[in-house]
C-alpha positions as CSV (number, residue, x, y, z in Angstrom):
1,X,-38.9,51.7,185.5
2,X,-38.1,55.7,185.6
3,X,-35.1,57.2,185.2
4,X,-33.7,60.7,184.8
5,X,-30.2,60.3,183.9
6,X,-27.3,62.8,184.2
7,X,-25.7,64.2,181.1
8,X,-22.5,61.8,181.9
9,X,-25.0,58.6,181.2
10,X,-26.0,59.2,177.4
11,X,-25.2,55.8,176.1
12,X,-26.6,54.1,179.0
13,X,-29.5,55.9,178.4
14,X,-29.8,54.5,175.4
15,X,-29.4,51.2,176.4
16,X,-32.2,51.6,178.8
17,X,-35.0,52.8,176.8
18,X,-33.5,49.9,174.4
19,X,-34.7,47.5,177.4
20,X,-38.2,49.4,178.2
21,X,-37.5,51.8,180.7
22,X,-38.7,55.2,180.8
23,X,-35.5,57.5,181.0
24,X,-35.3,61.1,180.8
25,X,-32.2,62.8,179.8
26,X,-30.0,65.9,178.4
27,X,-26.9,67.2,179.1
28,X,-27.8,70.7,179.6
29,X,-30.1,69.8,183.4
30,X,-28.0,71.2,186.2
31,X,-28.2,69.4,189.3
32,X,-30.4,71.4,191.1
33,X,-33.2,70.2,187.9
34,X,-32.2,66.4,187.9
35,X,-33.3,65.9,191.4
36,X,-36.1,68.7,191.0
37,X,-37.8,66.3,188.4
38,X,-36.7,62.8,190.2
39,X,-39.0,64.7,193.1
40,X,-42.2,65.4,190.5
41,X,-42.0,62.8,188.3
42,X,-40.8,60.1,190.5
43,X,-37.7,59.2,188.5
44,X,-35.3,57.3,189.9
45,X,-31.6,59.7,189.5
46,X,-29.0,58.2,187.9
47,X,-25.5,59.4,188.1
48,X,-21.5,59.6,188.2
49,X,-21.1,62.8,189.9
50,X,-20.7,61.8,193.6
51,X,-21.3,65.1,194.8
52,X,-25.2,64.7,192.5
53,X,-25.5,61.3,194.6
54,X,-25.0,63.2,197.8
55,X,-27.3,65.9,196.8
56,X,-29.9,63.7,196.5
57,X,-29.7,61.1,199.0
58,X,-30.1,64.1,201.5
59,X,-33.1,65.2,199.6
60,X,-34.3,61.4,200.0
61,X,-34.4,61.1,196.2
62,X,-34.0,57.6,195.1
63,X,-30.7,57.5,193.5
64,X,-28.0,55.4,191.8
65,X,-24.0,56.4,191.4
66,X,-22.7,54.9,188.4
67,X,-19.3,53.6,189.2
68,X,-19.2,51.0,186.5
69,X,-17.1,51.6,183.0
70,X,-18.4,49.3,180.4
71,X,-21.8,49.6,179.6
72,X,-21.9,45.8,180.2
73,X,-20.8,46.6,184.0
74,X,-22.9,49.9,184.6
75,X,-26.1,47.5,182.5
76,X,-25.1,44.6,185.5
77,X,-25.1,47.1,188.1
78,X,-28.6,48.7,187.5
79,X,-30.0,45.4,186.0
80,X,-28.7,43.9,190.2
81,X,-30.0,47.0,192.2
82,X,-33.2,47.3,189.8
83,X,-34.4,43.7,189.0
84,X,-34.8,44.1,185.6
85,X,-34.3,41.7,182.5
86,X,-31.4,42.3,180.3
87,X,-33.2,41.5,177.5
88,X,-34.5,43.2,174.5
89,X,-38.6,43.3,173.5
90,X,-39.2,44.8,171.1
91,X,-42.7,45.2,172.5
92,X,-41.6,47.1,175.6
93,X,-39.0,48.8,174.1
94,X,-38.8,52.9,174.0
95,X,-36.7,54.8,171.3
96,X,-33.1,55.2,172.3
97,X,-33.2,58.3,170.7
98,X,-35.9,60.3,171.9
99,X,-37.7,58.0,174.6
100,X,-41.5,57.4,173.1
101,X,-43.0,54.2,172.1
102,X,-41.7,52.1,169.0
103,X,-43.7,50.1,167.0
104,X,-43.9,47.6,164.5
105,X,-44.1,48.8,160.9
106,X,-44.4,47.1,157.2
107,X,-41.7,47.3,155.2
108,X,-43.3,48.9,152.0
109,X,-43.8,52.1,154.5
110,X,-40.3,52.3,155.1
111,X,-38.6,51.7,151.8
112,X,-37.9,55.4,150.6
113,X,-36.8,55.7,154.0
114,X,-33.9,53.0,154.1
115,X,-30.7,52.2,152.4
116,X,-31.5,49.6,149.6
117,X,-29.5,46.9,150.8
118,X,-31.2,46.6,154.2
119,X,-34.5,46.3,152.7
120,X,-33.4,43.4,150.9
121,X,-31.7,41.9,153.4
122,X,-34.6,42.7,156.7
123,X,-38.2,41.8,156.8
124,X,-39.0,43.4,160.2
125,X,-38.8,47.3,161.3
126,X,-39.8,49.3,163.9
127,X,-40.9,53.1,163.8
128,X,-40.9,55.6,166.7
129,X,-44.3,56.7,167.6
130,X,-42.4,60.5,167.9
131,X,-39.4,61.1,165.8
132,X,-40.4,58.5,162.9
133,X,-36.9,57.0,163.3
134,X,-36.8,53.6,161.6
135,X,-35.1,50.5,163.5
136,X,-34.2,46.9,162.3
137,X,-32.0,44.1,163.8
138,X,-29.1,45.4,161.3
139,X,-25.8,43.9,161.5
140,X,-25.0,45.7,165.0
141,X,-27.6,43.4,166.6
142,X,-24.8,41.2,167.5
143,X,-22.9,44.1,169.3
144,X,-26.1,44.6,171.3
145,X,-27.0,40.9,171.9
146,X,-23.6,40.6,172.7
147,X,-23.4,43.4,175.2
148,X,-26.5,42.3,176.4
149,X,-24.7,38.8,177.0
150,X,-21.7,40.2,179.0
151,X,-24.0,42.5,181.5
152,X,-25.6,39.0,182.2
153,X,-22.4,37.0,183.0
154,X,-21.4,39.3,184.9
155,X,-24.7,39.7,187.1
156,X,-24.6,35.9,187.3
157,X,-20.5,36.0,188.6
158,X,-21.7,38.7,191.2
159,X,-24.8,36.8,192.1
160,X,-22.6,33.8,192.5
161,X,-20.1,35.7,194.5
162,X,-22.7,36.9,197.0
163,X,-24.4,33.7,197.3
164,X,-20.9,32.1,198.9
């Protein structure tokens, strides 16, 4: 999916391109520029400035207000509305960073490039197609898969709820 996110939504940005999606974002767009490039490019706005959410919906932009706190809850939220997987391939998956492609990369091209311990302790990394930043499942995989793991709970409880 496309997403242009508003500069409250950094970290959720993240964990979207993390998932696959295609998410613009910075901090410095003013409102009038988020829903200028939803328009053109087809992005669907995210935001937690109700006034934004207004904006837009009058402009028929398609648009999401963030009302979640955890990321687990705002990840639930978009993963409901959306229909997407809250799962992580690699494959599919953007840089959280700057938003391009990542791809797979051996480790002897990395090496100057990463602390020592991680190359003896990882096989498989990842390289941005654009910024050249290196990834790995390091030891905050388990934050993430964890994460990952509440946002699908608590789809599943809402589901649940619904289906009652």
């Amino acid at each position: 999916m496309r997403f242009i996110a508003d500069g409250m939504l950094g970290k959720l940005t993240r964990w979207l391109r993390m998932l696959g999606h295609d998410v613009k974002y910075s901090s410095e767009l003013g409102d009038k520029r988020l829903i200028e490039i939803a328009k053109t490019e087809g992005r669907i706005l995210l935001t937690r400035d109700l006034e934004l959410y207004h904006q837009a919906t009058v402009q028929r932009v398609d648009s999401f207000l963030v009302e979640e706190e955890t990321e687990a809850e705002k990840l639930a939220a978009l993963a409901k509305r959306f229909g997407f997987k809250l799962e992580i391939d690699i494959a599919l998956s953007r840089c959280p960073k700057c938003n391009a492609g990542i791809r797979t990369i051996a480790k002897e091209k990395v090496l100057e490039r990463i602390p020592n311990k991680t190359a003896s302790n990882y096989e498989e990394f990842w390289e941005c197609d654009n910024c050249n930043q290196v990834y790995w499942r390091g030891a905050h995989w388990k934050r993430i898969d964890k994460t990952l793991k509440e946002a699908q709970q608590i789809l599943e409880k809402r589901e649940n709820q619904e289906s009652k």
